[in-house]
C-alpha atoms as one frame of an Amber mdcrd trajectory, in Angstrom:
protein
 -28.472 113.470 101.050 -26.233 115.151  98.813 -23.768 118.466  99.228 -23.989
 121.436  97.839 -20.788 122.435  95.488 -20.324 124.308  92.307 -21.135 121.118
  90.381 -23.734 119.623  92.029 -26.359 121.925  89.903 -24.386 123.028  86.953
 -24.309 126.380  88.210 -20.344 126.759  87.715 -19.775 129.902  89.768 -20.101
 129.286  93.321 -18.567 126.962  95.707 -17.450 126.040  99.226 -14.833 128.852
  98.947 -17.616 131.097  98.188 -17.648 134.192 100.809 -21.003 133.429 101.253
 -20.862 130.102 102.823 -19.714 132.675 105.630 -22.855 134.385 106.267 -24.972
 131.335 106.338 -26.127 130.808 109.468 -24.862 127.948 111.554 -27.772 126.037
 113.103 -29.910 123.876 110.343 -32.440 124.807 108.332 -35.536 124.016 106.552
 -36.329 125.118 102.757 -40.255 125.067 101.585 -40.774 124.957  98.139 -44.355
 126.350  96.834 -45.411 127.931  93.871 -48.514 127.372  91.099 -48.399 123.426
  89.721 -46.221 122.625  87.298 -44.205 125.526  87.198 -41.085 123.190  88.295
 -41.233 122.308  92.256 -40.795 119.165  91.998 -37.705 118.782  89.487 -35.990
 121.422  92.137 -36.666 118.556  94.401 -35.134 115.943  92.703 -32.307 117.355
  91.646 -31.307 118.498  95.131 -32.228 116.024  97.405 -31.743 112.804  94.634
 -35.101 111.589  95.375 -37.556 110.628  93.564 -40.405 112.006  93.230 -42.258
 112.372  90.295 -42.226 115.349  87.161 -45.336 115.758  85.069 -46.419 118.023
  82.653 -50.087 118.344  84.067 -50.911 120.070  87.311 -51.227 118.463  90.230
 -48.748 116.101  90.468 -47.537 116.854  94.262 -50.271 115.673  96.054 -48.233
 114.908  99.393 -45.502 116.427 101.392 -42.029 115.223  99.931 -38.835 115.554
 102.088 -34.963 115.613 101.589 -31.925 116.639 103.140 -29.557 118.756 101.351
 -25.857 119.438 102.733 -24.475 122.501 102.892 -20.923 122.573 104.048 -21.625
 121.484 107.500 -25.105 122.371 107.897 -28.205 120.221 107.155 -30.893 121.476
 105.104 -34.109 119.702 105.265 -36.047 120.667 101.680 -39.991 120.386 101.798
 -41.854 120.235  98.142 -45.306 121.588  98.808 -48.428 120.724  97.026 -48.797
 122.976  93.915 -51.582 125.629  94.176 -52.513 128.872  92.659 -53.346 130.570
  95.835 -53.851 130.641  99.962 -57.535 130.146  99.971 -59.632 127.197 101.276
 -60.494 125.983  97.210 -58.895 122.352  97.676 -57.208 120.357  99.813 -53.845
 121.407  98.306 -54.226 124.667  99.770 -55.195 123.748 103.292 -52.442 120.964
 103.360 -50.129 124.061 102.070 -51.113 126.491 105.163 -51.287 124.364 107.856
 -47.843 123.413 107.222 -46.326 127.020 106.765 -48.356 127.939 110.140 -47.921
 124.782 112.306 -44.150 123.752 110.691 -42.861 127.611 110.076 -39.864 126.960
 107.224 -36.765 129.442 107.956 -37.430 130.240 104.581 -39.960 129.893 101.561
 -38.688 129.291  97.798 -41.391 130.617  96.027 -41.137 129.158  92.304 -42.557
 131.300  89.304 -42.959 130.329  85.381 -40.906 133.941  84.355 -43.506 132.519
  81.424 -47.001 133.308  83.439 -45.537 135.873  85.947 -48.625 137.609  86.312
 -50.648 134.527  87.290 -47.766 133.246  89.778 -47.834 136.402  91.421 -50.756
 136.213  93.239 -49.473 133.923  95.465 -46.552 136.054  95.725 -48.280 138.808
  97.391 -50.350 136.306  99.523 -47.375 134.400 100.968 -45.491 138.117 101.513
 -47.967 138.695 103.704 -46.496 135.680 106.164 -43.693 137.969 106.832 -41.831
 134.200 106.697 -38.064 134.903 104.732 -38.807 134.409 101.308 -36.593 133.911
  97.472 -37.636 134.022  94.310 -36.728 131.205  91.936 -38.060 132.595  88.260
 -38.122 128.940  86.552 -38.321 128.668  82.424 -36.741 131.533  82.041 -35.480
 130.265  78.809 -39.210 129.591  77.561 -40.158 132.658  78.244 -37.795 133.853
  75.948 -38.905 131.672  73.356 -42.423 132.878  73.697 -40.962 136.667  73.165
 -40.779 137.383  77.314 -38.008 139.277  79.148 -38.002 139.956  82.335 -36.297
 142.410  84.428 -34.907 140.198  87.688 -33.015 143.566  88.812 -36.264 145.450
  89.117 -38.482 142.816  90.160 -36.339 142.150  93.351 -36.302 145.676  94.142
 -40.392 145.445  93.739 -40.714 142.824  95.563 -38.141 143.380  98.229 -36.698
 139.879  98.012 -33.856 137.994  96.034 -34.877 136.715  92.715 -32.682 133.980
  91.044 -33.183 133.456  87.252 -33.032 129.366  86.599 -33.729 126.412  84.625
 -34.601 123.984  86.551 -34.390 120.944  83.783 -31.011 121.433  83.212 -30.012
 122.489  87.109 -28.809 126.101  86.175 -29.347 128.503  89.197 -29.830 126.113
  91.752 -27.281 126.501  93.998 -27.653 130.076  93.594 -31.490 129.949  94.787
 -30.328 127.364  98.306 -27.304 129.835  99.179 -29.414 133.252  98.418 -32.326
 131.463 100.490 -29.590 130.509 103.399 -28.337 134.110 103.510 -32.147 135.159
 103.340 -32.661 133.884 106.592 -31.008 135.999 108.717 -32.126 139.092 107.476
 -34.628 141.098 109.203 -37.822 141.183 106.416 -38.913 144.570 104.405 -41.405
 142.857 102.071 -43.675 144.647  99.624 -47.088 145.310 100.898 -50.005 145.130
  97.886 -51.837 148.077  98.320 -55.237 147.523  99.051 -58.144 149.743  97.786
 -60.114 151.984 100.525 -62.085 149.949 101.985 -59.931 147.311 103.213 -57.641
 149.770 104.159 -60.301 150.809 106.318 -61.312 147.568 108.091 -57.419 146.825
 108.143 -56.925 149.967 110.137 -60.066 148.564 112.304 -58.479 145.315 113.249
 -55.048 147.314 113.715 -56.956 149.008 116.321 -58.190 146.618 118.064 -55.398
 143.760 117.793 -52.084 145.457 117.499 -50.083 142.419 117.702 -52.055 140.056
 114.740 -50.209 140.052 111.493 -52.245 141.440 108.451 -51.895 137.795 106.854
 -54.320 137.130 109.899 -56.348 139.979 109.229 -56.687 139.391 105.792 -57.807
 135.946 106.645 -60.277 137.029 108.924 -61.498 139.530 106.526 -61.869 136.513
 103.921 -63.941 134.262 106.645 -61.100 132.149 106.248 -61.585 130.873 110.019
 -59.340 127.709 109.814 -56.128 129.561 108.960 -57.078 132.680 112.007 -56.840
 129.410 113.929 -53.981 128.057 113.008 -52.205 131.480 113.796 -54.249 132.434
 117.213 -55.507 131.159 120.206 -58.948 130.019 120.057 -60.275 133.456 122.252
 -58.318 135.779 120.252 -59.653 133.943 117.249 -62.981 133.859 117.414 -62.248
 137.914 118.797 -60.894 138.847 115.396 -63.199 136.867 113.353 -66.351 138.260
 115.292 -64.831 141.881 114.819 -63.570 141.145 110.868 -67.279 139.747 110.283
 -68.396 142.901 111.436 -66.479 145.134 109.310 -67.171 143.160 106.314 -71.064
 143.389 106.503 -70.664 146.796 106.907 -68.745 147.435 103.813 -70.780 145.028
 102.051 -74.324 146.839 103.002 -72.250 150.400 102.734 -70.666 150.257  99.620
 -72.200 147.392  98.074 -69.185 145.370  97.019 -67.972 142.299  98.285 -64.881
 141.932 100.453 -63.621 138.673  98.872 -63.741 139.927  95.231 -62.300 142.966
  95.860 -59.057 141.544  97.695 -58.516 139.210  95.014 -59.383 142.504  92.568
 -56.628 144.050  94.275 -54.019 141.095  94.437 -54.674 141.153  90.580 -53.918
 144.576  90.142 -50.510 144.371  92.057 -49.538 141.479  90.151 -50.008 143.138
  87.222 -48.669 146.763  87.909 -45.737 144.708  88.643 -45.274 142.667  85.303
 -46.429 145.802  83.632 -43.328 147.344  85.305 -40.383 144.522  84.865 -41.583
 142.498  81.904 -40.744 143.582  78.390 -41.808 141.697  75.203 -40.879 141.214
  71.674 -41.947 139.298  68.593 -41.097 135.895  68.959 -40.204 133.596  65.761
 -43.293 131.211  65.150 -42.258 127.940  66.308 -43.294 124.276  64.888 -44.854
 123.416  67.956 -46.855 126.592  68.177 -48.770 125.593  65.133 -49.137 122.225
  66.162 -50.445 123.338  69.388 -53.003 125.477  67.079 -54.176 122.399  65.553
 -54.384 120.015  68.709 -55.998 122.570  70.848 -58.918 123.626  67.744 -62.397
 122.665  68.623 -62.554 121.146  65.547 -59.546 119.519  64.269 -58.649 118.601
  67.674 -61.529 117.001  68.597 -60.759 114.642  64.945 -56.735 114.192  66.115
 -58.290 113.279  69.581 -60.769 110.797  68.485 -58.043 109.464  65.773 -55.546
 109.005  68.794 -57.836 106.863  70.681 -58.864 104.260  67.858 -55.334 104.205
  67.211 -54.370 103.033  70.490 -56.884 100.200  70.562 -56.178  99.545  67.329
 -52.700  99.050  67.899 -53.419  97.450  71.423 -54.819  94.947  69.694 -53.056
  94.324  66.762 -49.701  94.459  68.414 -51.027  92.709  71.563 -52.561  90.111
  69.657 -49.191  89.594  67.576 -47.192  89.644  70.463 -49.603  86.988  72.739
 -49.283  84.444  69.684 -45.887  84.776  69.721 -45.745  83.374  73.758 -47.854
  80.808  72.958 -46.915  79.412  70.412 -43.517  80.586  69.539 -42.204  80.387
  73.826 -44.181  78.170  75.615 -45.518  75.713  73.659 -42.200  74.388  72.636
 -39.668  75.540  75.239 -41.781  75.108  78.244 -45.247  73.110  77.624 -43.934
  70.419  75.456 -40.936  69.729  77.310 -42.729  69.364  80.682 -45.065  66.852
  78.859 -42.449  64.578  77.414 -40.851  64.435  80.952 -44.021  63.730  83.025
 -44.848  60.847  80.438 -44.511  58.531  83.605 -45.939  60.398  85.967 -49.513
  59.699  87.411 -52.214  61.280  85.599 -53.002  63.235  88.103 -49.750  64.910
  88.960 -49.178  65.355  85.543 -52.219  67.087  84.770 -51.855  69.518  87.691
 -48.362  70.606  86.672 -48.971  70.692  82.693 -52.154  72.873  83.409 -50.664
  74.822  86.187 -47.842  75.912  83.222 -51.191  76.160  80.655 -52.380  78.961
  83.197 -49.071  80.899  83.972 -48.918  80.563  79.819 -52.477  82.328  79.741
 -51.448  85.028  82.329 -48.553  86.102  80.224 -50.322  85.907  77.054 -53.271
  87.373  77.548 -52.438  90.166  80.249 -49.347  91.409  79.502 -49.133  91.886
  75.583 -52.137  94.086  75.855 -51.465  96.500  79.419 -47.670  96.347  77.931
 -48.580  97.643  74.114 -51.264 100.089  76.330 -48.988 101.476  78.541 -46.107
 101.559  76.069 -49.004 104.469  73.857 -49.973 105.911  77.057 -46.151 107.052
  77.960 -45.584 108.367  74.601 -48.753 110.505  75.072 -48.032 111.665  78.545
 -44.100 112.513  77.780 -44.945 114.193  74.970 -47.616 116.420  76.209 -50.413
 115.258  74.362 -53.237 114.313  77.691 -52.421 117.795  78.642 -53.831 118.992
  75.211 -56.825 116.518  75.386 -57.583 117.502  78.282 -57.923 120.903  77.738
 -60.235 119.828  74.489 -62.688 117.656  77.070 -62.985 120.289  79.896 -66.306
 121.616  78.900 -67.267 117.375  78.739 -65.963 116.864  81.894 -67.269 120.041
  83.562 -70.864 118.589  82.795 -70.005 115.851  85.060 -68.342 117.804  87.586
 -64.695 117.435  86.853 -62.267 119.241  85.191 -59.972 118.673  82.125 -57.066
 117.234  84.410 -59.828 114.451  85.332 -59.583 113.150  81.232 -55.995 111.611
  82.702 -56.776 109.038  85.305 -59.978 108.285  83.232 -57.502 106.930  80.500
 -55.766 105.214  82.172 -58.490 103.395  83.435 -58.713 101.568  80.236 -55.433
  99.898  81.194 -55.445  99.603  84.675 -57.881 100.627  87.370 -55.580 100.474
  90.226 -52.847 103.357  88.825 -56.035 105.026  87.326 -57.773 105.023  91.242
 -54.073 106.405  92.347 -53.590 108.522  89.977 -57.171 110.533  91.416 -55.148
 111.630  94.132 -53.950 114.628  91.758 -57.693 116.192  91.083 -57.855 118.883
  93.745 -61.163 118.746  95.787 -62.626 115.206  97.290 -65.889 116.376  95.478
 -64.032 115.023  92.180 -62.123 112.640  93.861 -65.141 110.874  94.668 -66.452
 111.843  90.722 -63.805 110.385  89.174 -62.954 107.136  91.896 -66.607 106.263
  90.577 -66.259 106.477  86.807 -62.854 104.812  86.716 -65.164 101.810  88.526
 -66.769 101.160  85.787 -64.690 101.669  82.990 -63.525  98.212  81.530 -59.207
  97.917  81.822 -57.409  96.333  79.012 -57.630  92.924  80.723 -61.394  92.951
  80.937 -61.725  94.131  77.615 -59.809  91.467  75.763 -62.450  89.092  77.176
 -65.519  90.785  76.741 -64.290  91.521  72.761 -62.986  87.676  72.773 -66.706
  86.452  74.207 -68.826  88.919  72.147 -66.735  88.350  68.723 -67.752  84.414
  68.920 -71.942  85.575  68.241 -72.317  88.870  67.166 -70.683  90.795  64.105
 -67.660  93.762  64.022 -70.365  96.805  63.335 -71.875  95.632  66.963 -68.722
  95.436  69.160 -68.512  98.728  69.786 -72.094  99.189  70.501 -71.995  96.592
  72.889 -68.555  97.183  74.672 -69.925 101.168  75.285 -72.805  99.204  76.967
């Protein structure tokens, strides 16, 4: 738990003197974060609440529910990181996890996190979870990448748009975050005027059929309804009034569809779209950006070409230098650690021993010295590559290369990650699934980690095959 003051995120201009402590209101609370993956929930998290949880630069990462407790003057604030996902639909498990809880749980208020970098994209969701009518803030994270990339955007207008507080912030270095818990507190008493999107015609039509019939469901029900999207209705209604708005929303949906010959589905989403982008049209400016080093390097990593050669490069590397450095580092324990600090001294000492004892403890010390040397050089030297990938961004860029490779086996690029690390362990690599978004690929990817040897099993099967066959056929028979 940790209090809120005017150092606690670097923020420098509020604290517990603050008028607006005042108008926070004086029972506890509960803060859900939710936005698009990887646009910064989870570093909000951390630095709030102080606990752990982990910050990647690949989506997915928040597979679970994470919880905290934030002080605020007197007043206990329970924060909730949500799953990341890209929208309230029924596409993974991320997204049902995401709307059972704002349904069943029903946060005071939502911090809805945007990437001022992508606004377009993040407003989809936006529009979705106005529709909730649940108190609502705006936290526009990488605001200062944006403005490297050449992207301004106007927080003024885009609150007035959107009805709701928007707080400009860096999340990475803490800057706006106790700005975006107080303006969320104060948020929460306020009676909500959201934005509405403005649906085309015809679901203003079968809106204003439902409104007819049920005057008292929300239009985030009837939108749901209108989607087929029968296990959130649910959630929101009791099971008779349920199955009367999705019998009725059914309905009006064939009708439109054999009518007008368009389909309801794509033309919410159409018109979601269009909101989200008559808004960025409308508070986003742009201007040349200078070209930056890691733009071009980007250029090169990402080319269907020359990355696929920086790629392949990358991966002999890191066997080659598992190898080499492993190898180096497991004759060094041997011979350099045990062998004369712990082997040889244990012999000279059980010199009078029975032969039987002493065998059991020399060769009990022979097999903790074959644990260390063999295992850990290699997973150590692997894992020591695989970090300096992962911080610096590379797997992201490989897998965006092997998407169209993975999509032929039913995964996506993300999948390339936990395959990896599969060559060094399959236990994180099996963990590490958790992140892919539907079971479907879960299941995909749980198999093909299986059989993909780890660094351990690969050591021997190099070892045993070096002794017969030559160094052109090791590769040929380890893909085997």
């Amino acid at each position: 738990m940790i209090e809120i003051s005017s150092s606690c995120c670097n923020s420098g201009e509020r604290g517990k003197n603050d008028p607006l402590y005042e108008r926070i209101p004086p029972y506890d609370l509960t803060l859900a974060f939710i936005g698009n993956p990887s646009v910064g929930k989870s570093v909000f998290f951390s630095r709030l609440t102080g606990v752990g949880v982990e910050v990647s630069n690949y989506p997915g990462t928040t597979v679970s529910l994470k919880q905290g407790t934030v002080k605020v003057k007197d007043r206990t604030v329970e924060v909730v990181d949500l799953p990341g996902i890209y929208s309230l639909g029924v596409a993974n498990e991320d997204e049902k996890v995401t709307k059972r809880f704002l349904i069943e749980n029903s946060p005071d208020v939502i911090v809805n996190v945007l990437d001022a970098s992508r606004l377009e994209r993040n407003l989809y969701l936006t529009l979705q979870l106005l529709e909730l009518d649940i108190p609502m803030v705006i936290a526009l994270n990488q605001v200062d990448l944006a403005a490297e990339l050449g992207i301004l955007v106007d927080t003024d207008k885009l609150s007035e748009l959107l009805g709701l507080p928007v707080v400009p912030t860096v999340a990475t270095w803490g800057v706006g975050l106790d700005d975006v818990v107080l303006a969320a507190l104060e948020e929460a008493r306020k009676v909500q005027k959201h934005h509405r999107v403005r649906y085309s015609q015809w679901i203003r039509q079968a809106l204003s059929g439902l409104d007819h019939a049920f005057p008292n469901v929300s239009q985030s029900v009837k939108i749901a309804a209108l989607l087929n999207d029968a296990e959130f209705v649910e959630l929101c209604c009791m099971p008779p009034e349920a199955n009367a708005i999705l019998s009725s929303a059914r309905r009006l949906r064939q009708n439109i569809e054999i009518d007008y010959g368009i389909s309801v589905p794509d033309t919410v989403a159409r018109d979601l779209y269009g909101e989200s982008g008559f808004i960025v049209d409308t508070v986003v400016s742009s201007f040349e950006p200078k070209k930056r080093f890691r733009d071009k390097v980007d250029k090169v990593l990402t080319s269907p070409h020359f990355g696929i050669a920086v790629l392949i490069s990358a991966l002999l590397f890191t066997f080659l230098m598992v190898f080499r450095v492993g190898g180096f580092l497991e004759t060094w324990i041997v011979n350099d650690l045990f062998e004369p600090h712990i082997i040889q001294p244990v012999e000279e000492m059980t010199l009078d021993m029975s032969p039987v004892v002493r065998n059991l403890i020399v060769y009990s010390l022979r097999g903790v010295e074959a644990g260390f040397a063999i295992a850990i050089p290699y997973i150590a030297v692997f894992y020591a590559i695989l970090s300096i990938f992962e911080d610096s961004g590379y797997l992201t860029r490989a897998a965006f290369l092997l998407d169209n490779v993975t999509h032929k086996l039913g995964l996506h690029g993300r999948a390339v990650i936990p395959l990896v690390l599969g060559f060094g362990c399959n236990v994180p690599a099996i963990m590490a699934v958790h992140a892919l978004g539907t079971r479907r690929e879960k299941r995909i990817a749980s198999i093909l980690i299986s059989l993909i040897p780890c660094s351990a099993r690969t050591v021997i099967i190099l070892g045993l095959v070096a002794v017969s066959y030559t160094h052109l056929t090791l590769p040929t028979i380890y893909s085997v």
